[in-house]
N, C-alpha and C positions, 0 to 999 in steps of 0.2 A: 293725171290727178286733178284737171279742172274741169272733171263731169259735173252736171248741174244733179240736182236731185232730184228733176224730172228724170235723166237720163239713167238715175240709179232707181228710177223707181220701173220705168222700164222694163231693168234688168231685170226686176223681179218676176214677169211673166214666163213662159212655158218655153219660151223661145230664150229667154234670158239667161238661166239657166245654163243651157249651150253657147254661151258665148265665145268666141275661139280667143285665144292669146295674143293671135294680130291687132285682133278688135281696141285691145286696152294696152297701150306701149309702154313697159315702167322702164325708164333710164336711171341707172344705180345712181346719178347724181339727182335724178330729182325723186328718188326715193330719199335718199339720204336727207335731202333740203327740207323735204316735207316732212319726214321725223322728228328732226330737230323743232322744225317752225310749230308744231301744234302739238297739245299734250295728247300722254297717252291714252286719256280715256276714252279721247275721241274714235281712235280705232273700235270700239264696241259701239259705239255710235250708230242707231239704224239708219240716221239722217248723212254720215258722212259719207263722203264720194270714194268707190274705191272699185276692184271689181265687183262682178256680177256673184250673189252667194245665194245661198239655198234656204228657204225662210226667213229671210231677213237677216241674216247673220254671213259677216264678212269671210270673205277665203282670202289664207296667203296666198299670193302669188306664184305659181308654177313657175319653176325652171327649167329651161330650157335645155335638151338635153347636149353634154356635153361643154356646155357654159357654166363658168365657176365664176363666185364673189373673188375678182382683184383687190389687190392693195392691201391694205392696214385694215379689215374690219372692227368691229368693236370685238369687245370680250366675249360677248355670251356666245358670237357665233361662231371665235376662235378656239373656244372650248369644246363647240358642239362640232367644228372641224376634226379638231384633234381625236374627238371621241372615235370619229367615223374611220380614223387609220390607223392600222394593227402593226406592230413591233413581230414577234417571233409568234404568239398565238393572240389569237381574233377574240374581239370583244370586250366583254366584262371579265374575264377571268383572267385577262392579261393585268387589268388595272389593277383586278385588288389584289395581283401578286405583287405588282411592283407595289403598292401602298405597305402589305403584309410585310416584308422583307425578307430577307436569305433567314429558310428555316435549321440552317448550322451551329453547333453551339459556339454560343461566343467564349474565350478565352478571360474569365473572370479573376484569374490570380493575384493580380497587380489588386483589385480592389476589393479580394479577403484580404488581401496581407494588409494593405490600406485599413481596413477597420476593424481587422486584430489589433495593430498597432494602436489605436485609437482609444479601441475597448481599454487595453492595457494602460495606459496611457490613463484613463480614468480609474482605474484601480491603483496607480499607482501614489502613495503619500510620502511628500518629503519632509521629515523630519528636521526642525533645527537641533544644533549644536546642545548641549547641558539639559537641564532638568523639562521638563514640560507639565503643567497641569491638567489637572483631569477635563478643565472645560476649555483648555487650550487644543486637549487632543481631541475632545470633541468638535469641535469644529474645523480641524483638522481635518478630520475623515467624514463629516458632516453626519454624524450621528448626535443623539439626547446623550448628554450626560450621564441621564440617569442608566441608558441603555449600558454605558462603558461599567458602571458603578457594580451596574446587577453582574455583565459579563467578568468582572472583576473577581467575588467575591463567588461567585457560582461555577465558574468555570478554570480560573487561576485561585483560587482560594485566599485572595487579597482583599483587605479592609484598607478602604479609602473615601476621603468625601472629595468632595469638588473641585478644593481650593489647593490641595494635596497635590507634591510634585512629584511624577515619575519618574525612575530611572529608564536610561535607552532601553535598557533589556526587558522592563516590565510595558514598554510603549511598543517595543517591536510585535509583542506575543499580544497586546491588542487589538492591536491593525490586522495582524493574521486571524486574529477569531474574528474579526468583521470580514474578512471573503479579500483582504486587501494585500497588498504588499508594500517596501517599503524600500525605496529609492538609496541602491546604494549595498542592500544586506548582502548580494550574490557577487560583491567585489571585496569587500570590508568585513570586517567580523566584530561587530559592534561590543561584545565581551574583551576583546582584545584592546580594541582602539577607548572604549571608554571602561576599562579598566583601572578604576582610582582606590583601592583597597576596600569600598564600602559594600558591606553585602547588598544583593538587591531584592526590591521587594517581591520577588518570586521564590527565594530562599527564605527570606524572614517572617513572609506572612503578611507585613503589613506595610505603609508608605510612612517612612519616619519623617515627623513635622519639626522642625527645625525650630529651635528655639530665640527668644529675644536675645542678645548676648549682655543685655542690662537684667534679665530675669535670673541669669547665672549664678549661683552662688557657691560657696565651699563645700567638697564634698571630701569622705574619708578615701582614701587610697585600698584598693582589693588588690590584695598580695597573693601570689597562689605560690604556695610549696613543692617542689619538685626537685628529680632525681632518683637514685639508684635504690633499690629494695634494698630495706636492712643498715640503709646511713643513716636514719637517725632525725628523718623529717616529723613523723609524730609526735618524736620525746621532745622535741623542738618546740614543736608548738604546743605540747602538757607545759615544758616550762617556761614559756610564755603567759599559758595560761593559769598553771600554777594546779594542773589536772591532770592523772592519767590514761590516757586511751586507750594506751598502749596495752595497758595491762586488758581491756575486756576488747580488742582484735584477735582471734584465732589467731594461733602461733608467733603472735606477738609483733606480725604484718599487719599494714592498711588494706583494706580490700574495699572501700568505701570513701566518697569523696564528701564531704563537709565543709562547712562556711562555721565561721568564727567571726567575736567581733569581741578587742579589746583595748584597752587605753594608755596612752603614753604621753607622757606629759601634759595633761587634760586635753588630748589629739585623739579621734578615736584611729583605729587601724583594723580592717576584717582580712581574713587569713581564710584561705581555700586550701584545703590538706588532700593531697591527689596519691592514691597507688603508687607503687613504685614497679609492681611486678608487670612482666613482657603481656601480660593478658589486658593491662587495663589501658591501654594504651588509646582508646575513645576517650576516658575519664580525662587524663591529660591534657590531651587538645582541648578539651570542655573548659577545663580550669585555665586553660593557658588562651584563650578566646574570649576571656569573659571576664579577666585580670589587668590591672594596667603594671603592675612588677611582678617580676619573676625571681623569688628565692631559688637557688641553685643549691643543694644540698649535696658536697661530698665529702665521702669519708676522709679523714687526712692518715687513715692506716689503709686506703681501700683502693684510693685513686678511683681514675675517670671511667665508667664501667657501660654498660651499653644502654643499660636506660639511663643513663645521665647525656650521653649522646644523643638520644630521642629528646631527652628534655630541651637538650640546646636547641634544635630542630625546631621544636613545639613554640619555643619562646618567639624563633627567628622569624617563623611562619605567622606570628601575632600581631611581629613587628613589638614587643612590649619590652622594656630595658628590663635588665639583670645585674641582681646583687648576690655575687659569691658566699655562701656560709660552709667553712671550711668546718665538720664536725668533729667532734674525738680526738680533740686537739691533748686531750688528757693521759690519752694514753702512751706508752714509752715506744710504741712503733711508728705514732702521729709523724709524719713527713710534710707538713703543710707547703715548700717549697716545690716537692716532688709531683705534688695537685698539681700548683701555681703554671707549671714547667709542662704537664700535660693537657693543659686547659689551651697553652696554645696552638699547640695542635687543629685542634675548631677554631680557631681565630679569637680567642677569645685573651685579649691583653689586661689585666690586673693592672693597677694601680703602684705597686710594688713593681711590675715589669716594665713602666713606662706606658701603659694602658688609661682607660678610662673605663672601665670596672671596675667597682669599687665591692672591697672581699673583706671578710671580719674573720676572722680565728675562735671558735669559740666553741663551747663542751655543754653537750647540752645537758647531759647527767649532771654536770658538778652547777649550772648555770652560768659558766662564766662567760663573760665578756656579750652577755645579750644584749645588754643597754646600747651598747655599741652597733650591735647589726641594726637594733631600732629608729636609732638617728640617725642612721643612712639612710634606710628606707622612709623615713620622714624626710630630709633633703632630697631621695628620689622624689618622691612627691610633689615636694616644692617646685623642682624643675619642672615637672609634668604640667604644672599647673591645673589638677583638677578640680572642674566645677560642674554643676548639675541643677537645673531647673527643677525644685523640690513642689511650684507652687500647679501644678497639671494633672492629666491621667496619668497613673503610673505604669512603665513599662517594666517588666524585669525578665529574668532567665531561671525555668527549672535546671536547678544543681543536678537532684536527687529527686527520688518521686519510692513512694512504698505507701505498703496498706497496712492498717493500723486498727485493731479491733474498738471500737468505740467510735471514730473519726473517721473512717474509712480512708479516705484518699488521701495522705499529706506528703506535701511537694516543699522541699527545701528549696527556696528561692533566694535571689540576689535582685532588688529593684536597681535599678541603671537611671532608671528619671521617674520623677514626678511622683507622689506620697500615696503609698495603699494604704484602705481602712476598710476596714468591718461593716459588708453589705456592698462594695463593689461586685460589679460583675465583671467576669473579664472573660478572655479566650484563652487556651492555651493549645497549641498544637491544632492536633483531630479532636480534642477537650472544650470544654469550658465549665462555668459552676459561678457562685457567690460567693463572696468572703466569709464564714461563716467563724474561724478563729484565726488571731496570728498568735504565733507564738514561737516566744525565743531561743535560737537553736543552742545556745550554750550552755542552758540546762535544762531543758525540752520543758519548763513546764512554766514561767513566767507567760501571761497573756498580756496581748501589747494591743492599744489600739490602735495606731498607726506604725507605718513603717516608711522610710523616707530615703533618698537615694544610698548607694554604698551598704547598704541593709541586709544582711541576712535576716529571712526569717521564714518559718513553718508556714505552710498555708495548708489551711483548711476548709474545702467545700467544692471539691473536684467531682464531675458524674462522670467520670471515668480516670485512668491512668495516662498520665504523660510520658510522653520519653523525653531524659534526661538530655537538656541541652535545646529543649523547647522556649522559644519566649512567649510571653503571658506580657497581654496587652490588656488592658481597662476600657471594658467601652459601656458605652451611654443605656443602652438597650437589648436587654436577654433574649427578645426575640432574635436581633441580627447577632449575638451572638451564637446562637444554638444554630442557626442558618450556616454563619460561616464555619461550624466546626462539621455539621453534615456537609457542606460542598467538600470542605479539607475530606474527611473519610471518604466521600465516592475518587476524589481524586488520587488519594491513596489508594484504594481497591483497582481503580482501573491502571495504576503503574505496575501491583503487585502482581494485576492479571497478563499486564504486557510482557513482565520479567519471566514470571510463570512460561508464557507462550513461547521466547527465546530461549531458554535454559530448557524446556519440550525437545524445541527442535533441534539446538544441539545434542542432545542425549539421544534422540532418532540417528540424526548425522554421526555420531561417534559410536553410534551402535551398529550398522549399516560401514561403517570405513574403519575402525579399531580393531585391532586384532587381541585385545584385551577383553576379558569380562569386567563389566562394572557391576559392583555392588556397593551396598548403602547399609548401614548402620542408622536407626530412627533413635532418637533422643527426644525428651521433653524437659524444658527448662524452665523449674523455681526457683528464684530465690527472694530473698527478704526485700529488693529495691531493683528496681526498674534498670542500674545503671550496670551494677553487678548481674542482671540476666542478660544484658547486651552484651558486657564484656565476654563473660563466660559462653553465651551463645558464638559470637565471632571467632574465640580462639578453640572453639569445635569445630567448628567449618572448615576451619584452615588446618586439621589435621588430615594427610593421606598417607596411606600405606599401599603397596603394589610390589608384586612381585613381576616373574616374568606370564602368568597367564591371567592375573586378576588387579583389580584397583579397587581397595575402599575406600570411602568418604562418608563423612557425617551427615545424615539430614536432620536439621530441627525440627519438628512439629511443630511446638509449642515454646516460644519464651517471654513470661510472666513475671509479674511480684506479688508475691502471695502465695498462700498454702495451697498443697497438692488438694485439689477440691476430685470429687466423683466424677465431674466434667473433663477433666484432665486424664480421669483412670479409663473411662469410656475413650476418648479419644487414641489412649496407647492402646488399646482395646483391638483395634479394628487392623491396623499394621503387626504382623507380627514379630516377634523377639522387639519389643521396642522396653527402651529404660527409661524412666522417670528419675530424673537429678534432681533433689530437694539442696540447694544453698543456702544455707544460713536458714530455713525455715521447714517448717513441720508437714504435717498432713493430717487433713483430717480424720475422726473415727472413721468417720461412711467412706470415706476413698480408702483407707488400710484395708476395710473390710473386704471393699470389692478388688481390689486388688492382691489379695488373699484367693478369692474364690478365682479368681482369673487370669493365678499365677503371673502378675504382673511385675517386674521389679522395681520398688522404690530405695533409690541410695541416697545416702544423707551426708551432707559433704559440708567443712567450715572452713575449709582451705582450699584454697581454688587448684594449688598445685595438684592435691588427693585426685577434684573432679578427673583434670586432664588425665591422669597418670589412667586412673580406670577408663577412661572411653579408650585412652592408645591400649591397652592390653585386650579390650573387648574387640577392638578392631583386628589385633592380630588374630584373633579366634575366628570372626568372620573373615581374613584372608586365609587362614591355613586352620577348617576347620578337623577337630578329634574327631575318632569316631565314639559311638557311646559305648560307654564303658570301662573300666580302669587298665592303665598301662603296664602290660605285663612282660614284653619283652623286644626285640626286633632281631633281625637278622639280615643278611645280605649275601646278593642271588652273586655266583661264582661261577658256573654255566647253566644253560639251557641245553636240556634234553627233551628229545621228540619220542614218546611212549605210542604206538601202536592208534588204540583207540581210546586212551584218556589224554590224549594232547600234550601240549608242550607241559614240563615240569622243571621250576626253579631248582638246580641244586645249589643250595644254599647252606650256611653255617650260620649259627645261635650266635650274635655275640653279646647279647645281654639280654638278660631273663629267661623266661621262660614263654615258649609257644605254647598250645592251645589248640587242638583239632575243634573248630567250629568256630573259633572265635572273630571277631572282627577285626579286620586286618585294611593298612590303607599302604598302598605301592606308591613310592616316590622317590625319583628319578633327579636327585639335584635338590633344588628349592621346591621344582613342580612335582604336583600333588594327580598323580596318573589315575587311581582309582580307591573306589574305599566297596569294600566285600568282604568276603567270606573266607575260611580255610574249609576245600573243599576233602582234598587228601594232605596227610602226613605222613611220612614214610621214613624211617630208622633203618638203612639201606634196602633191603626186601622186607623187610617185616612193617605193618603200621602200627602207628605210634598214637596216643593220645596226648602227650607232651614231649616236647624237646628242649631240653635245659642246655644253658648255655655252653659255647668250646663243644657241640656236637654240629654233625654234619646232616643232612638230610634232604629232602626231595621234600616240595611243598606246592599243590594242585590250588589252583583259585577259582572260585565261581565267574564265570563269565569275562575270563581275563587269562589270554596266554603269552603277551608280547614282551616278554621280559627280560632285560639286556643286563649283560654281566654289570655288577656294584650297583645294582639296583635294591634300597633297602624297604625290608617288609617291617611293619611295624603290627604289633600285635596288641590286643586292647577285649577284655574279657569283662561283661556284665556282672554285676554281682547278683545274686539269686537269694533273693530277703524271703527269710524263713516264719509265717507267722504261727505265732504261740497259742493253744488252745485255753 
């Protein structure tokens, strides 16, 4: 490398060019030294000394064959070594497989399961212990407030604002309509565990806001009457009230629940009068849920009877104390000891027995000894210590609900908090409406304008009917009212639909695996009040009859308050053999008419006992139906004989009435109902016969029927043939 630049300019001639590799000796050390010593750009240098190159431009130096770079070179040529030797295949295609890597699928499980857990992990929300606010669970689950509000009211049918505290059960069903879960629910059963007696607000509709306990003030005690049909709770409370009820109830029974409100020692007191009969047994729980004391009403000639047992049930279930009123103390079979004696029985200890029940003796016809049940029920009271925040929205409870020509919709309520007046708006139910009259139920026609806790009173301005046992809330704005009363109805249709769908598929399943036939009986139910078509509707439901090849049961179509409308007579209309039950209420011209023309039945009933009695007898018609025509006699098969070419023949004997060649006849075997046909032949030993009167013997052919086992009875049944008059 110490050629002069003459000697490199040399090289550049025709001979240069050929320079052989002896000519110019590079020794790896003084290549190496000269690398380092001078920078790189001098290699492109046309002036720098190196070998001999081809236009002025330097050549690497040749190596010599068989001669390799020793030692530690640098990088770049330990790279370009490496490139030059081949593994298992040569070249480029070796590299960029090993670069590429093993094309097998890798084993990923550990890291789904990894960020399933993870995923879930972020769905999941822990709830604290007790109540929660709306904008507590919003952040919570990191949602708007407002989004929980709308989900609230649109999807669960709950009114709530912000500052409003949830129950577990109404926070659990929030977190699940957001896509969430909720730490704990698939161990625990949050119904269970936080189970404090309070309804919650997926049952009641709304989020109860807790009051100041300095805003509290006195409120009247609600007494609800209860016990056995026919003891004597009405005439109770006529002479309390110093009215008779009694006398304008059908058959001199309650069949209607009511609120009262009267005065005792300038104290007011409201009295709820409940059914006593085994059908109204909704109405009860209604009265006995919505009551802070429970009157106990038994006979002292009648003893303890089985709705006085459900009463005691109803109270237990309320949690509400009970004051014994032993009635008919008057009369000379009165045993008011021999009550006292069966009352313990249910656990129920008197006062007189060493108990803390406190019981009055007293006649309700003659009035005696009332004053005395009153100031019990006022010390009940006192103990209870009821008080009521009168100065807020008011909330209260439809009693009773009925339609009323003039008013349309009026709902017998009880307010529980805060003061109703004239122009609120409120919700009730799948309902709501404006206040538009109050008025006082103790003699329907006083107009009140406000109404304040412990309150009975009429309300009027409903756009549709309530069901009995609904609460009516006061809210601020008729828009989110009329909102939340459409979310409540679609949520109602889609349980009605889901019910619908289960009760489908059992009936497919029982019809497919039953070895019974099922049939149905179709009913439609009016009556005058909302509470009384529920009652009456449930205790048709729960009527069955069945024999050994059939099962009847009742289906409602329809149950209403209010008059049989044309809308009603069209719907029985389209099912056939269907009945219309008018309770306690009428029908109109236009529906008599069309149901006239469309042979529809309309029956009219003011005793509930009458309804039931006619649906159980209609049903035995549909389990063991006649054939048409009047009942003319039967007989029973004593052997079978084989005839030639007219087939088997019953010999049989008349044992009442008379037969009939042609008439309609039904063979049955037991209970079971084998066939219903024809009398094909008659026979009066060899000769035929047209009639066979009873204590005769005879041969009897049936159309399309010859299986017929000895004590098998024929029953006979002859149209009658209307003659008309010119």
């Amino acid at each position: 490398r110490n050629s002069s630049p003459a000697a490199s300019n040399s090289g550049g001639g025709a001979d240069g060019g050929s320079s052989s590799k002896s000519d110019i000796d590079y020794s790896k050390s003084d290549y190496k030294s000269d690398y380092k010593n001078k920078p790189k750009k001098n290699f492109d240098d046309d002036n720098s000394s190196g070998p001999a190159s081809k236009n002025g431009k330097r050549q690497r130096p040749a190596k010599k064959k068989g001669e390799g770079y020793e030692g530690a070179g640098d990088a770049r040529n330990q790279r370009k070594t490496s490139l030059k030797l081949g593994t298992t295949r040569k070249g480029r295609a070796a590299s960029l497989s090993n670069r590429r890597g093993s094309l097998r699928k890798r084993d990923r499980t550990a890291e789904k399961e990894a960020k399933a857990e993870a995923a879930e992990e972020r769905r999941t929300v822990y709830l604290p212990e007790g109540s929660v606010t709306v904008a507590q669970l919003a952040e919570l689950i990191d949602e708007k407030p407002v989004s929980i509000i709308k989900l609230l009211m649109t999807d669960l049918g709950v009114m709530a604002s912000m500052t409003q505290s949830l129950d577990q059960a109404t926070c659990v069903a929030v977190v699940e309509g957001f896509g969430k879960v909720v730490a704990g629910t698939d161990d625990e059963d949050w119904d269970d565990e936080d189970d404090d007696g309070e309804e919650s607000a997926l049952e009641s509709g709304f989020v109860t806001l807790e009051d100041d306990p300095e805003d509290l003030e006195y409120r009247a005690p609600v007494v609800t009457i209860m016990g056995h049909v026919d003891h004597g709770k009405t005439s109770l409370l006529d002479a309390i009230r110093n009215t008779d009820v009694t006398a304008r109830e059908a058959g001199g029974i309650t069949q209607h629940i009511a609120a009262y409100q009267v005065k005792h020692n300038d104290k007011k007191i409201t009295f709820i009068d409940t059914p006593g009969h085994a059908a109204f047994t909704d109405m009860r729980e209604r009265g006995a849920n919505i009551t802070d004391i429970v009157i106990l009403v038994v006979a002292a000639d009648d003893g303890v009877k089985q709705q006085t047992a459900d009463s005691i049930v109803c109270a237990r279930q309320a949690g509400v104390p009970l004051v014994v009123a032993i009635n008919k103390c008057d009369l000379e079979t009165a045993d008011p000891t021999k009550v006292m004696t069966e009352l313990t029985a249910y656990d129920i200890l008197t006062e007189e027995f060493g108990g803390d029940v406190m019981v009055s003796q007293i006649s309700a016809k003659e009035g005696r000894n009332l004053d005395d049940l009153l100031d019990k029920i006022m010390l009940q009271a006192e103990i209870g210590d009821l008080k009521a925040n009168p100065n807020r929205n008011a909330e209260a409870i439809v009693i009773e609900a009925n339609v009323e020509r003039g008013f349309g919709t009026v709902a017998t309520s009880l307010v529980k908090k805060g003061t109703l007046r004239i122009g609120d708006v409120f919700v009730a139910g799948e309902t709501y409406g404006k206040v538009r009259a109050l008025i006082d139920p103790n003699d329907g026609k006083t107009r009140l304008e406000e109404a304040g806790p412990s309150r009975p009173v009429q309300i009027v301005g409903f756009e549709g009917i309530p069901s009995a046992g609904d609460p009516l809330v006061v809210m601020d704005d008729e828009q989110a009212a009329r909102a939340l009363a459409e979310s409540r109805q679609r949520i109602s249709r889609e349980r009605s639909s889901a019910f619908y769908q289960d009760g489908l598929m059992n009936s497919v399943s029982m019809a497919f695996g039953a070895t019974k036939e099922s049939r149905e009986m179709c009913v439609l139910v009016k009556a005058d009040v909302q509470g009384s078509a529920e009652a009456l509707t449930r205790a048709l439901r729960e009527l069955k009859l069945e024999d050994d090849e059939a099962v009847v049961t009742v289906k409602v179509l329809v149950s209403e308050a209010g008059e049989v409308s044309k809308s009603d007579v069209a719907i029985a209309s389209v099912t056939p053999e269907t009945t219309i039950i008018a309770f306690n209420t009428a029908a109109s011209f236009a529906a008599m008419e069309d149901a006239r023309t469309q042979n529809i039945p309309i029956e009219y009933y003011n005793i509930v006992y009458d309804a039931i009695e006619s649906v159980e007898s209609r049903m035995q018609e549909v389990l063991s139906p006649t054939p048409a025509g009047e009942y003319t006699g039967s007989a029973t098969v004593q052997e079978v004989f084989n005839i030639g070419g007219t087939g088997n023949i019953a010999g049989s004997k008349c044992t009442d009435g008379i037969l009939r060649k042609g008439g309609n006849v039904r063979v049955m075997r037991g209970d079971k109902i084998l066939i219903e046909t024809k009398i094909k032949t008659l026979r009066n030993f060899k000769a035929e016969a047209d009639t066979i009167e009873a204590g005769n013997e005879c041969g009897i052919g049936l159309v399309d029927f010859e299986t017929f086992e000895p004590d098998d009875v024929i029953e006979c049944y002859v149209e009658k043939v209307k003659v008309s008059g010119r």
